[in-house]
TIMI-823576 format. One record per residue (C-alpha): chain; x, y, z. Coordinates in pm, whole numbers. Example, Ala and Ser with C-alpha at 12.3 -4.5 7.8 and 13.67 -1.06 7.14 Angstrom:
TIMI-823576
<site c="A" xx="1230" yy="-450" zz="780"/>
<site c="A" xx="1367" yy="-106" zz="714"/>
***
This chain:
TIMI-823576
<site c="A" xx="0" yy="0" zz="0"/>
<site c="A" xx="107" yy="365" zz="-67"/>
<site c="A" xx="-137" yy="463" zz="178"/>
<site c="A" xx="115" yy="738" zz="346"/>
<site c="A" xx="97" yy="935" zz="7"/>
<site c="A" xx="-262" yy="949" zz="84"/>
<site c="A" xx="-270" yy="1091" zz="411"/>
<site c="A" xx="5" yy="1315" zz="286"/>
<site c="A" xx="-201" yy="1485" zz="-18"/>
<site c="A" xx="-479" yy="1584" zz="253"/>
<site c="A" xx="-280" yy="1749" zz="483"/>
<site c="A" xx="-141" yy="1952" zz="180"/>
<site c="A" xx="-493" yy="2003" zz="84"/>
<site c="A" xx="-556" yy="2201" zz="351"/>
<site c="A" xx="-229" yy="2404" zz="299"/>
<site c="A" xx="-292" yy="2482" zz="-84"/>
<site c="A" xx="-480" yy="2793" zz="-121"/>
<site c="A" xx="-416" yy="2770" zz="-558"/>
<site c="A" xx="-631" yy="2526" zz="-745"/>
<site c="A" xx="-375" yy="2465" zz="-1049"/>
<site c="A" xx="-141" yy="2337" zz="-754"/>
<site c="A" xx="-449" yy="2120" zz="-587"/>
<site c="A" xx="-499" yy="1952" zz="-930"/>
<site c="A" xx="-136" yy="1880" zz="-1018"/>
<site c="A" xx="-50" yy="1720" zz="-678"/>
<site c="A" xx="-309" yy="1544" zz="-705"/>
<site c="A" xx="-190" yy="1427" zz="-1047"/>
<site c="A" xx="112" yy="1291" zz="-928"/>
<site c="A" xx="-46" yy="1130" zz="-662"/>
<site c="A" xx="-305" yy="907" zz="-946"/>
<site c="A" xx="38" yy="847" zz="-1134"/>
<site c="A" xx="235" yy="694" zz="-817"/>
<site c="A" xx="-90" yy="477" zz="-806"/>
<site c="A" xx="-143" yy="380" zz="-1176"/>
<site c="A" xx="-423" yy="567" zz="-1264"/>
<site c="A" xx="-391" yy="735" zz="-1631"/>
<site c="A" xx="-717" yy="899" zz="-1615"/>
<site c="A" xx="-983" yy="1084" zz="-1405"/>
<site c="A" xx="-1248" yy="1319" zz="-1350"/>
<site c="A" xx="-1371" yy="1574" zz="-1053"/>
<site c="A" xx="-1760" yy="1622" zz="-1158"/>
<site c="A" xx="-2066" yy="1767" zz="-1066"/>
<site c="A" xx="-2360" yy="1601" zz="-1077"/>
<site c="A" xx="-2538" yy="1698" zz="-1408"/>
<site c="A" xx="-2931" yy="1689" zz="-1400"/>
<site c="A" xx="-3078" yy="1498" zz="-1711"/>
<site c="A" xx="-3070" yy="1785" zz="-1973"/>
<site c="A" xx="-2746" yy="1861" zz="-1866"/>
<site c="A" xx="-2425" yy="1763" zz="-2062"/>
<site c="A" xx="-2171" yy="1613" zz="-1776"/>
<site c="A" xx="-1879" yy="1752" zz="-1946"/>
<site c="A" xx="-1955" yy="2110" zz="-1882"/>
<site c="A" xx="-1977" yy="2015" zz="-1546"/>
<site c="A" xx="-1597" yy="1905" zz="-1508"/>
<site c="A" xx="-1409" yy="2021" zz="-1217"/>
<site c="A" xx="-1105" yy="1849" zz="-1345"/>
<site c="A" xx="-993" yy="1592" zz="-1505"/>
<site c="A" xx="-841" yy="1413" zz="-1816"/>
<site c="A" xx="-935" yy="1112" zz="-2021"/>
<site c="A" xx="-857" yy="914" zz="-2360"/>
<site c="A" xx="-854" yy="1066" zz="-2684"/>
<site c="A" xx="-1181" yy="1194" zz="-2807"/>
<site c="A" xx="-1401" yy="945" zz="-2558"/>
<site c="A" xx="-1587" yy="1246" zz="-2407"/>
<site c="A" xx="-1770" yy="1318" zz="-2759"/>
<site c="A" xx="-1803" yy="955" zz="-2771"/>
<site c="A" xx="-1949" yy="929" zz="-2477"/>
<site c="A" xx="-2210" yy="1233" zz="-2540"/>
<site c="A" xx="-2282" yy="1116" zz="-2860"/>
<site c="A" xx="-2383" yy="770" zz="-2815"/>
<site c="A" xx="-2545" yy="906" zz="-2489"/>
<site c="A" xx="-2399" yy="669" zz="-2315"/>
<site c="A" xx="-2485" yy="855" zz="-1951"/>
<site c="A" xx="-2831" yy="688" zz="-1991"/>
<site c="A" xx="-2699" yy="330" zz="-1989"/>
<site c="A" xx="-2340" yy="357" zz="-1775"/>
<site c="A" xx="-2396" yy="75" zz="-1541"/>
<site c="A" xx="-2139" yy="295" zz="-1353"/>
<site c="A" xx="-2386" yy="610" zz="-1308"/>
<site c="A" xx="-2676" yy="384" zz="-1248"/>
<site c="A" xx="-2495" yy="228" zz="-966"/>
<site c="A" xx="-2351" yy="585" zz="-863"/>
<site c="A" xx="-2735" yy="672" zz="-779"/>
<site c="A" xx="-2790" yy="459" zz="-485"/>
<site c="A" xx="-2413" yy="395" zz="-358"/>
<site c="A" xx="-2264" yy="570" zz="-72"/>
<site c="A" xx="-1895" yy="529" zz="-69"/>
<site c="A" xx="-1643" yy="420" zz="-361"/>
<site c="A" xx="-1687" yy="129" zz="-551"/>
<site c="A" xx="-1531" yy="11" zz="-808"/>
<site c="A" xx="-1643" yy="-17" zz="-1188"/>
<site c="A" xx="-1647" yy="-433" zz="-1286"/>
<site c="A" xx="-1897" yy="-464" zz="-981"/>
<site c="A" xx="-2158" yy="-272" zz="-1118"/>
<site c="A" xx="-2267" yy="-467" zz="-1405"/>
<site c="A" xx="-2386" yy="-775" zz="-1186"/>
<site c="A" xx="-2684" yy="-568" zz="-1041"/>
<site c="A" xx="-2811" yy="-565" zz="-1363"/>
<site c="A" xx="-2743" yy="-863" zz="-1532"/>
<site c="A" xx="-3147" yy="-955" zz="-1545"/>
<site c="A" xx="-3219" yy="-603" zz="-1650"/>
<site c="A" xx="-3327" yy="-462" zz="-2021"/>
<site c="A" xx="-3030" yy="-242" zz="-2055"/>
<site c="A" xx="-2782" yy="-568" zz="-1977"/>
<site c="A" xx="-2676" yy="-563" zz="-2355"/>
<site c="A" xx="-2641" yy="-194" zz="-2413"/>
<site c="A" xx="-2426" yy="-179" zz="-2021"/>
<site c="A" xx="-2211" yy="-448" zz="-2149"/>
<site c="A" xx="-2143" yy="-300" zz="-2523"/>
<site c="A" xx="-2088" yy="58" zz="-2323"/>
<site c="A" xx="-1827" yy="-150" zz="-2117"/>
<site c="A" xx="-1637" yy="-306" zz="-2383"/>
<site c="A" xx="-1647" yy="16" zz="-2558"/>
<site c="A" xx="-1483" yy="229" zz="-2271"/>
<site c="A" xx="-1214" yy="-64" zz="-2252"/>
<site c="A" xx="-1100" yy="-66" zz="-2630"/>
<site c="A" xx="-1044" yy="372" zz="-2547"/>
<site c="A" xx="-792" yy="247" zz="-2254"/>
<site c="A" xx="-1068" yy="278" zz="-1987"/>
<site c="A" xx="-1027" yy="-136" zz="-1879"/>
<site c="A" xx="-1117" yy="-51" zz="-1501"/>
<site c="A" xx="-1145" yy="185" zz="-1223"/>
<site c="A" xx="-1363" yy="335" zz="-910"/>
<site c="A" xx="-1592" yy="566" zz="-845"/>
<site c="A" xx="-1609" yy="783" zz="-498"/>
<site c="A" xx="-1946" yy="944" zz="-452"/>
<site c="A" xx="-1985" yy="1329" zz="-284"/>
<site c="A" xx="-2300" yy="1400" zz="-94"/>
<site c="A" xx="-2446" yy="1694" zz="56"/>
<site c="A" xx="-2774" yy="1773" zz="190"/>
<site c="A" xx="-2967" yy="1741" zz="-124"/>
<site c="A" xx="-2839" yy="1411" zz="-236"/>
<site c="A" xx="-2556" yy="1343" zz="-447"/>
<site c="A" xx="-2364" yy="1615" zz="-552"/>
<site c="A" xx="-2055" yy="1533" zz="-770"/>
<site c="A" xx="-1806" yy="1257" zz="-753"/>
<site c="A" xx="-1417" yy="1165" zz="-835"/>
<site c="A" xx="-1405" yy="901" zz="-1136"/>
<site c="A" xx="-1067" yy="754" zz="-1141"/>
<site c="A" xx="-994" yy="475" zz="-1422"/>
<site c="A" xx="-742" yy="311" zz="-1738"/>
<site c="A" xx="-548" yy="18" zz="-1632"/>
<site c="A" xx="-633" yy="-215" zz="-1360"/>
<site c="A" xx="-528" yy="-111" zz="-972"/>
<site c="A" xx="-633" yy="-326" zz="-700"/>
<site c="A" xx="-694" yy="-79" zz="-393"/>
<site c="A" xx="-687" yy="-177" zz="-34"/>
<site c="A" xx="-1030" yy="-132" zz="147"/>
<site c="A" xx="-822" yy="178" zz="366"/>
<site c="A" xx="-721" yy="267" zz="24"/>
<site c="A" xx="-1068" yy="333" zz="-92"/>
<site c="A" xx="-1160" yy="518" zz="245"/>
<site c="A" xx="-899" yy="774" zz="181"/>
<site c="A" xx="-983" yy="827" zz="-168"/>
<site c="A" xx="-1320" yy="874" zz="-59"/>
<site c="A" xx="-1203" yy="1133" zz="172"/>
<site c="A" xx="-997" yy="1305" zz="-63"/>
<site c="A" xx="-1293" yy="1316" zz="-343"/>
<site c="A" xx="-1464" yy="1497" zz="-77"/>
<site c="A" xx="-1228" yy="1708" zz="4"/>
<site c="A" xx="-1060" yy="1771" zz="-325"/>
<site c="A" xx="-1455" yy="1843" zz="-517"/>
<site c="A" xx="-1555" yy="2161" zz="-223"/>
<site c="A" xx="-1200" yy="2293" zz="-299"/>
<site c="A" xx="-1223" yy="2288" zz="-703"/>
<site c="A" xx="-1554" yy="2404" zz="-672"/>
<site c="A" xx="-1563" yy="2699" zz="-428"/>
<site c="A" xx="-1232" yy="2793" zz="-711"/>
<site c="A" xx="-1462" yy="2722" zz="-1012"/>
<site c="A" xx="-1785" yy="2824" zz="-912"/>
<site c="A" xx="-1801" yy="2994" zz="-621"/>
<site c="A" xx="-2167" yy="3110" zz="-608"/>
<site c="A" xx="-2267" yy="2704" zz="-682"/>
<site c="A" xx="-2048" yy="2640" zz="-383"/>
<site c="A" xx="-2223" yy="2894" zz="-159"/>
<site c="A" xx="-2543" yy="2755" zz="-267"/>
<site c="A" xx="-2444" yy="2403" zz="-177"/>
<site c="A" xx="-2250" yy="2527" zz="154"/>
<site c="A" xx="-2596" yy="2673" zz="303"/>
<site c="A" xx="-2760" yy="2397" zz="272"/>
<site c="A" xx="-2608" yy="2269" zz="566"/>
<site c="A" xx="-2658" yy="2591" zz="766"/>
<site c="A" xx="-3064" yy="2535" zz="760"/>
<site c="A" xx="-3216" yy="2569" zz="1164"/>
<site c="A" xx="-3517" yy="2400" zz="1289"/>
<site c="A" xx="-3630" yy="2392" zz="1616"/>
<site c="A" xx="-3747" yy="2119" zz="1831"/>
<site c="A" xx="-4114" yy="2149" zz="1746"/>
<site c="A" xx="-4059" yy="2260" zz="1406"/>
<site c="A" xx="-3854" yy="1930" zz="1369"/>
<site c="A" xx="-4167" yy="1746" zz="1540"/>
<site c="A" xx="-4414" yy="1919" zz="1311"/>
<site c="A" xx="-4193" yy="1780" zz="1033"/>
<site c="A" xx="-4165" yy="1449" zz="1083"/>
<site c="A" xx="-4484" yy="1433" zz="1157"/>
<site c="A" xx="-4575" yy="1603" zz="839"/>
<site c="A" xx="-4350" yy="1381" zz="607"/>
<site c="A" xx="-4588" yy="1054" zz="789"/>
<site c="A" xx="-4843" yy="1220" zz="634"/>
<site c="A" xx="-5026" yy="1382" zz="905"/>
<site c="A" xx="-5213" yy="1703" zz="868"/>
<site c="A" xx="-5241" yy="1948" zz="1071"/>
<site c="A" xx="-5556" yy="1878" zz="1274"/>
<site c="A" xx="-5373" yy="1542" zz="1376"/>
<site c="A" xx="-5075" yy="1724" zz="1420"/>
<site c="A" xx="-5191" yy="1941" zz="1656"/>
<site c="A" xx="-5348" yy="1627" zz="1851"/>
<site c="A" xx="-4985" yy="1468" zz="1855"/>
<site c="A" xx="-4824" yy="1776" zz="1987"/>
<site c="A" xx="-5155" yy="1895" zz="2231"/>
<site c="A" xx="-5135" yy="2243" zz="2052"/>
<site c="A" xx="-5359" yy="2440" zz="1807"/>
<site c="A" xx="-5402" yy="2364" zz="1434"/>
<site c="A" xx="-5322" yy="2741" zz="1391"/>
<site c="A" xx="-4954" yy="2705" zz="1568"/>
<site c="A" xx="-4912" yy="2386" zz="1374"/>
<site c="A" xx="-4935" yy="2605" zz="1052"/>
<site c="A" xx="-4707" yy="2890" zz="1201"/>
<site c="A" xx="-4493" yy="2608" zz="1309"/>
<site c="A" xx="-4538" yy="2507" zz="845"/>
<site c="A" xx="-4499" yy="2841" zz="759"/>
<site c="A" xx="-4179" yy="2894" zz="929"/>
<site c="A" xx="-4065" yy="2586" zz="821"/>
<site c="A" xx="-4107" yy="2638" zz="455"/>
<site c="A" xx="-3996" yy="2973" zz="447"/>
<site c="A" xx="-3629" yy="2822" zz="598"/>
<site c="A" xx="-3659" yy="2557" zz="330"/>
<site c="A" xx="-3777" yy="2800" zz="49"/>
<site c="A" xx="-4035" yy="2554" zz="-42"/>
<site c="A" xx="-4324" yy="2661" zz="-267"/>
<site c="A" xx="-4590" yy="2451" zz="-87"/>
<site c="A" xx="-4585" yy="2154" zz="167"/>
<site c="A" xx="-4554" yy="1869" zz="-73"/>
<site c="A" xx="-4253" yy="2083" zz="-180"/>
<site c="A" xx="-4122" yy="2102" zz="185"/>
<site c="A" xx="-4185" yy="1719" zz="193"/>
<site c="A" xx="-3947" yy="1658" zz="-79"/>
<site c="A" xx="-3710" yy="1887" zz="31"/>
<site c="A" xx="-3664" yy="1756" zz="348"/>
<site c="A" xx="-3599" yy="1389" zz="294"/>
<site c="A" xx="-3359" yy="1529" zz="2"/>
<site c="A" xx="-3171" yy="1746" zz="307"/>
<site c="A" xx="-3148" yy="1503" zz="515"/>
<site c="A" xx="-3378" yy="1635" zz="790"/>
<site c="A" xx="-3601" yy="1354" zz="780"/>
<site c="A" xx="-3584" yy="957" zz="677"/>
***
């Protein structure tokens, strides 16, 4: 294991202020571990195009317009699995989950595709926030075998490395994302929302709590003004995507 160049890159994250620097350690670091290609990324919503959403990164010849073109972010077995997972995991495991599926053909055509471009193997590292998944750090070419503490601090550093390229890079996306986790509820307004997202309304609410329907909706108002939710379905949503409720 090279694990101490690991723990070495994140203290110097903290140290480096430049993002040219950040990316180019970082660099050396994937080429002490084998890795000829990679990717920092946000997550793109489905009318987005994923490569105007790169942080960083570098990959074969000409496979991003391949990759757009065939629109191959619709059947990546990789993103798929990306959608549910919530640490690293590495890319030959995530066709198995869909072996019995429709898109098992296309997945494994996309597969052998990526391979014949250089990309034969490589991991994924998810970044979450609040709202769900945010980004992640895509690293990939030949095959490395990495050491379960390997993959933790890869994980840490896809974390780490994503808020630094994209407070550099975007900074008003990064303020966005950074307030998310600045959102206050009280103890009751809590109670009123969990209660809420089990469906309740506010008459039973009010039972529950042995208050008055009309503080329950001062209690929703309040609520969904610190959410900036258009309605309480809205504030519903929002607040299993935050995190406040599961």
């Amino acid at each position: 294991m090279k694990i101490n160049v690991l723990v070495q890159y994140l203290a110097l994250l903290d140290e480096v202020c430049n993002r040219d620097e950040a990316v180019a350690e970082f660099e050396r670091l994937l080429a002490i571990y084998g890795f000829d290609y990679y990717g920092i990324v946000r997550q793109p919503k489905p009318n987005e195009n994923p490569m105007s959403l790169v942080l960083a990164g570098r990959w074969p010849k000409h496979w991003p317009e391949i990759y757009i073109q065939k629109k191959y972010i619709l059947t990546d077995p990789t993103i798929r699995y990306l959608g549910h997972a919530r640490m690293g995991f590495r890319w030959r495991d995530t066709i198995a989950p869909y072996r019995s599926g429709p898109m098992r053909s296309r997945m494994e055509r996309m597969m052998v595709d990526a391979r014949s471009h250089g990309l034969e193997d490589g991991y994924i590292f998810p970044v979450h926030g609040r709202r769900g998944l945010l980004g992640n750090l895509t690293l990939g070419g030949k095959p490395v075998d990495l050491h379960p503490a390997e993959m933790g601090m890869f994980d840490s550093i896809a974390k780490r490395l994503f808020w630094k390229l994209l407070s550099a890079s975007s900074p008003e996306t990064y303020e966005q994302f950074a307030a998310d986790f600045d959102i206050q509820l009280t103890r009751r307004e809590m109670e009123a929302l969990t209660y809420l997202a089990d469906g309740m309304t506010s008459n039973e609410i009010a039972r529950v709590l042995s208050i008055s329907t009309h503080t329950v909706d001062w209690y929703m108002n309040g609520i969904q003004e610190k959410l900036k939710a258009k309605n309480r379905h809205h504030t519903v949503a929002l607040s299993f995507r935050l995190g406040l409720v599961s």
